[in-house]
Structures are given as structure tokens and as C-alpha cells.
N, C-alpha and C positions, 0 to 999 in steps of 0.2 A: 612216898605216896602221892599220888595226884590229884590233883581237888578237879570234880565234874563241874567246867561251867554251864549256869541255867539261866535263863532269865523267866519275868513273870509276864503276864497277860492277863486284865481284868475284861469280866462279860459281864455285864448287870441283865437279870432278866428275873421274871414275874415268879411267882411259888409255881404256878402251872407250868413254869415251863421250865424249872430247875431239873426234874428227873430226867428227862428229854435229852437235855444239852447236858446234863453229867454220863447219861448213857454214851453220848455219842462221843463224849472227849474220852471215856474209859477206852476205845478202840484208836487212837493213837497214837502209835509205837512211842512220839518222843516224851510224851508227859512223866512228870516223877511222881508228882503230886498234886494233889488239888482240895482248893480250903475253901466252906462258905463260909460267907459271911451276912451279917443283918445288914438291916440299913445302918443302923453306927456305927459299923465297921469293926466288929466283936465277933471273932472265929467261931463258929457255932459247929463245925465238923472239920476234921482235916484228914483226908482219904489216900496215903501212901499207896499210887496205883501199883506199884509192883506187887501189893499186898494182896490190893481189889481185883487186880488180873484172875487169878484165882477162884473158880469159879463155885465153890464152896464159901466163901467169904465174901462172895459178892451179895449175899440173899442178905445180911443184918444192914448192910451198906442201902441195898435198896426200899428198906424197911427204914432205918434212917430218916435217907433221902426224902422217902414219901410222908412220913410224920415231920418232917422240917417245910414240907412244901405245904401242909398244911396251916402251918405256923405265922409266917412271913410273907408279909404282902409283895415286896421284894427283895431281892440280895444282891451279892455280887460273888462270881466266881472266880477266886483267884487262880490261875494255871501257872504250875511252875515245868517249865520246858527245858527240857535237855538242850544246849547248843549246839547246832552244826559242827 
């Protein structure tokens, strides 16, 4: 079996602008996955986009999102990215 290499990408950005920037990284192609986090750096959501692709399963994801953006003054989004 072959293990997929990924690496990560952090974006720190405001609660108003979390749904925004999670919308636009859901479109994509290389993303796997994607985690908020708080300001202490404590996983608050972790979004398996193959899952989120889906567009049936994207409405509780962005229902989530938008009660987490309510929440948090700011976060950081962690992106885990397929390798070239």
C-alpha cells in the first residue's frame, strides 16, 4: 500500500472571515482536509473535504462553520494538502 504524501498550510483569519475562506479552500482539487482551530490552538472542527465535497453534507458543515464563526474572535485554518 502506498502512503499519500501531504503537507500542511496555516491561515489565521477573523470569525467573519472563516466561512468565506473555508468556502473557497472547499473548491480546491488538492485539499484532504481541513481543521479549525481557536486561538489556543484546540481543534474545534476537522472537515474531511472528500466528505464535504458532497453536496448534501456540505449544509450541517456550513451551519457549523457559521455558529463557530460566531464564536471566535479568531482561529487558524489548518489545510492539509495532497503533494504534487
Amino acid at each position: 500500500m502506498t502512503e499519500e504524501k501531504t503537507f500542511t498550510e496555516e491561515i489565521k483569519v477573523s470569525g467573519g472571515q472563516l466561512v468565506e475562506t473555508v468556502k473557497r479552500l472547499l473548491h480546491e482539487a488538492n485539499i484532504r482536509r481541513i481543521i479549525i482551530k481557536n486561538e489556543k490552538g484546540e481543534s474545534l472542527l476537522e472537515i474531511p473535504v472528500t466528505i464535504a465535497s458532497v453536496g448534501a453534507l456540505l449544509l450541517p458543515v456550513a451551519a457549523a462553520l457559521g455558529a463557530l464563526a460566531a464564536l471566535v474572535a479568531n482561529c487558524t485554518i489548518v489545510v492539509v494538502k495532497k503533494a504534487d
